[in-house]
VOBA-1610 file (N, C-alpha, C; in pm, whole numbers, padded with zeros to 5 digits, always signed):
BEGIN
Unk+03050-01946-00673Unk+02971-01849-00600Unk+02823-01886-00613Unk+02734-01907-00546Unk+02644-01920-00494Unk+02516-01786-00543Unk+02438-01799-00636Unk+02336-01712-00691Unk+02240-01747-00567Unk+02207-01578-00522Unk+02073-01600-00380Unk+01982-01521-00466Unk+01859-01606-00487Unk+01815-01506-00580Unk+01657-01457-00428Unk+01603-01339-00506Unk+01509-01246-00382Unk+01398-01374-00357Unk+01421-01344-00233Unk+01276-01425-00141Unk+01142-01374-00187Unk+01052-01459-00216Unk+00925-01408-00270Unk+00828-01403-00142Unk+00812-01265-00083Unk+00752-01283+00060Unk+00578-01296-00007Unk+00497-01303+00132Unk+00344-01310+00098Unk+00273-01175+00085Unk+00135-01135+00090Unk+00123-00970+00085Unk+00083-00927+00202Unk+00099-01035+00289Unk+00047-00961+00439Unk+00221-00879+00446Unk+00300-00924+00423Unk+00471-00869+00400Unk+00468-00761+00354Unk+00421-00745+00217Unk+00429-00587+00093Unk+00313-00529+00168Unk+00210-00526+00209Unk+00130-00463+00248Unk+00216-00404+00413Unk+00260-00482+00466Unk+00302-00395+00619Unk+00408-00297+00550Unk+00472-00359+00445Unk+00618-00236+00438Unk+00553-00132+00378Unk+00427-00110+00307Unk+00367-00016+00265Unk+00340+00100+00337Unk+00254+00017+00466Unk+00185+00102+00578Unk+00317+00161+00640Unk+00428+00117+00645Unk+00517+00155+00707Unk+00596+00267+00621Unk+00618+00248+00525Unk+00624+00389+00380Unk+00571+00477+00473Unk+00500+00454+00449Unk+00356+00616+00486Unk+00370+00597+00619Unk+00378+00556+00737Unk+00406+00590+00862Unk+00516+00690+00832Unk+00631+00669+00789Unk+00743+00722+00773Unk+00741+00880+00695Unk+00638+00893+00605Unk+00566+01012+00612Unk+00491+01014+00472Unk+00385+01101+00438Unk+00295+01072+00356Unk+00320+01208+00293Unk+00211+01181+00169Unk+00210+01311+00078Unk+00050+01264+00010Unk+00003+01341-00080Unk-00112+01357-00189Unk-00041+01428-00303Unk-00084+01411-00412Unk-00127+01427-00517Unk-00013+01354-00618Unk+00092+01256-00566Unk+00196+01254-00642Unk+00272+01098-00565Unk+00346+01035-00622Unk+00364+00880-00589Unk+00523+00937-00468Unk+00617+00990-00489Unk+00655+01047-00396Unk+00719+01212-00413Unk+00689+01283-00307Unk+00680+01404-00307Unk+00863+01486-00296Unk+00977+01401-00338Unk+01124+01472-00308Unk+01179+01477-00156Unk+01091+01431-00079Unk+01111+01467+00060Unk+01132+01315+00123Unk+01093+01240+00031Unk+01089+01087+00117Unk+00938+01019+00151Unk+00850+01123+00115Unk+00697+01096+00153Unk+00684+01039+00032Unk+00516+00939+00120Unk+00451+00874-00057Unk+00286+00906-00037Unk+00248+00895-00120Unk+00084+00870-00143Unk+00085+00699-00119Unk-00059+00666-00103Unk-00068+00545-00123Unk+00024+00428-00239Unk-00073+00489-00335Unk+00010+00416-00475Unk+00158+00437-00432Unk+00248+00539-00408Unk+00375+00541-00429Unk+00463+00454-00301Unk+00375+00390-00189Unk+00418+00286-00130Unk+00407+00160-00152Unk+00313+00167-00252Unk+00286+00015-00272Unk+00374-00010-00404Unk+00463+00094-00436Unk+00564+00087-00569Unk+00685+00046-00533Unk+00694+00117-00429Unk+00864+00130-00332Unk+00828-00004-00260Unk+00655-00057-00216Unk+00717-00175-00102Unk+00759-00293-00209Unk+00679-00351-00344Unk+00656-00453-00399Unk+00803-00446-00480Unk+00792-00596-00544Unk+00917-00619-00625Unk+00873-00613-00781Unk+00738-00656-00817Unk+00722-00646-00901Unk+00560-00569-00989Unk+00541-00587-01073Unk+00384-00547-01105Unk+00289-00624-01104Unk+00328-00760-01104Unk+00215-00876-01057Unk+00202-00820-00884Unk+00316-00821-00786Unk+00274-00846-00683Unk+00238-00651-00636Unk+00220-00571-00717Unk+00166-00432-00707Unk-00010-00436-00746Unk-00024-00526-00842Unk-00165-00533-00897Unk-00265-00648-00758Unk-00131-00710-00744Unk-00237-00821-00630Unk-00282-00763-00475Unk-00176-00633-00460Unk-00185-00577-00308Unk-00320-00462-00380Unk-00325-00421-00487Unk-00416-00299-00576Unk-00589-00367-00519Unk-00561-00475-00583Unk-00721-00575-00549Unk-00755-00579-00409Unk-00639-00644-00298Unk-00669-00611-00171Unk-00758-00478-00122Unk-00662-00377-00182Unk-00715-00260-00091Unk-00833-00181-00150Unk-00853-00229-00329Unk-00968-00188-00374Unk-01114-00318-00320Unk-01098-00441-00223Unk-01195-00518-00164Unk-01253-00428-00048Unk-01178-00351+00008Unk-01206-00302+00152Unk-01203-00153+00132Unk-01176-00089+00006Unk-01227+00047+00007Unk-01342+00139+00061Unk-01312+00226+00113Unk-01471+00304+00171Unk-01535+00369+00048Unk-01640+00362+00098Unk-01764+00448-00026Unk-01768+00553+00047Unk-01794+00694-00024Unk-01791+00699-00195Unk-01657+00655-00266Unk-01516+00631-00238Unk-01479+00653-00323Unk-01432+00560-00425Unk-01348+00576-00531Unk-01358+00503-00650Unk-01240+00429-00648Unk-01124+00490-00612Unk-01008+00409-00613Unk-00883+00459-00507Unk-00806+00398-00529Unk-00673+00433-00378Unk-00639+00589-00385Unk-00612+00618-00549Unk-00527+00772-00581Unk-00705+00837-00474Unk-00805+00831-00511Unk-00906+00922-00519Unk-00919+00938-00368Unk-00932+00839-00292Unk-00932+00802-00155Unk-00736+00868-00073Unk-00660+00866-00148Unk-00552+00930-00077Unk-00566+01092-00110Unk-00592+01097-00203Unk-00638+01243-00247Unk-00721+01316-00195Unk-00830+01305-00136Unk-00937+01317-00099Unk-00869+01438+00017Unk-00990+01562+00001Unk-00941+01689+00076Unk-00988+01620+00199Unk-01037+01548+00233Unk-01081+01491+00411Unk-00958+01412+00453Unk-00917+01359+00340Unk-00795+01200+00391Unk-00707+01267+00470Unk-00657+01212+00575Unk-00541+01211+00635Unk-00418+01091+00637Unk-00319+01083+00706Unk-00201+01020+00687Unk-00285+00876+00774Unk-00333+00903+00921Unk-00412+00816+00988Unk-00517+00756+00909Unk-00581+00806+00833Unk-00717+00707+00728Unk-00618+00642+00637Unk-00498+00674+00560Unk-00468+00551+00476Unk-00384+00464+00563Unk-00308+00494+00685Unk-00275+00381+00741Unk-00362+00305+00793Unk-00480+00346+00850Unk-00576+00276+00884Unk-00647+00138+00794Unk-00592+00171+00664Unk-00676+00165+00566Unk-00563+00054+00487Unk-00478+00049+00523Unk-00340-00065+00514Unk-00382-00129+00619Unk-00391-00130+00771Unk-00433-00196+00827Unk-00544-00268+00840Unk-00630-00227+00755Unk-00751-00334+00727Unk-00733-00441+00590Unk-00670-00351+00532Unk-00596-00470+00384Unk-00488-00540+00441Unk-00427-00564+00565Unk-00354-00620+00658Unk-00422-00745+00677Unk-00534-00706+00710Unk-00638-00774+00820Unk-00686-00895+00722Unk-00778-00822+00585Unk-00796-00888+00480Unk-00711-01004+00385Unk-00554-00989+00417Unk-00480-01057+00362Unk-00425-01196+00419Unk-00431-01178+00552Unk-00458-01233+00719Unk-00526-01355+00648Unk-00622-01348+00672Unk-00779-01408+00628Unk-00779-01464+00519Unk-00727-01392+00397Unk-00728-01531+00295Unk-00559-01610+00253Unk-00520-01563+00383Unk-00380-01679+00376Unk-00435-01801+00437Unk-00550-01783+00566Unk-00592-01920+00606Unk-00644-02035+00561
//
């Protein structure tokens, strides 16, 4: 029998299945909410395989963060954030990941 061991995709990969988490439906204050929703962090838990490739998509999206804020939880949290600003916001760490695969 033949061992297939998991394909190690790139993070333009973990980053789309992320955005796609949270397309699928979002939450705040909690990694996922019982319902199937995630916060940021709790898609980038469910998309990645491991904690190297959770810390390397973490750096992405803390390069392209908006000011003021400090980090992903604070920025998904945020009483202004909506479901559209963190997908938006995958889609620019999309964009960013794009760019240094070239």
């Amino acid at each position: 029998m033949k061992h297939e061991w998991p394909i190690e995709h790139d993070n333009v990969y973990y980053l789309q299945k992320a955005r796609d988490t949270i397309a699928n439906g979002w939450c705040k204050y909690r990694a996922e909410d019982g319902q199937g929703n995630h916060c940021a962090l709790g898609a980038i838990a469910v998309a990645t395989p491991s904690k190297k490739k959770f810390d390397e998509l973490l750096k992405i999206l803390h390069s392209i963060m908006p000011r003021p804020f400090i980090s992903i939880a604070n920025f998904n949290d945020s009483p202004i954030t909506i479901q559209a600003d963190v997908i938006a916001l995958f889609e620019r760490a999309i964009a960013r990941a794009r760019e240094v695969q070239k």
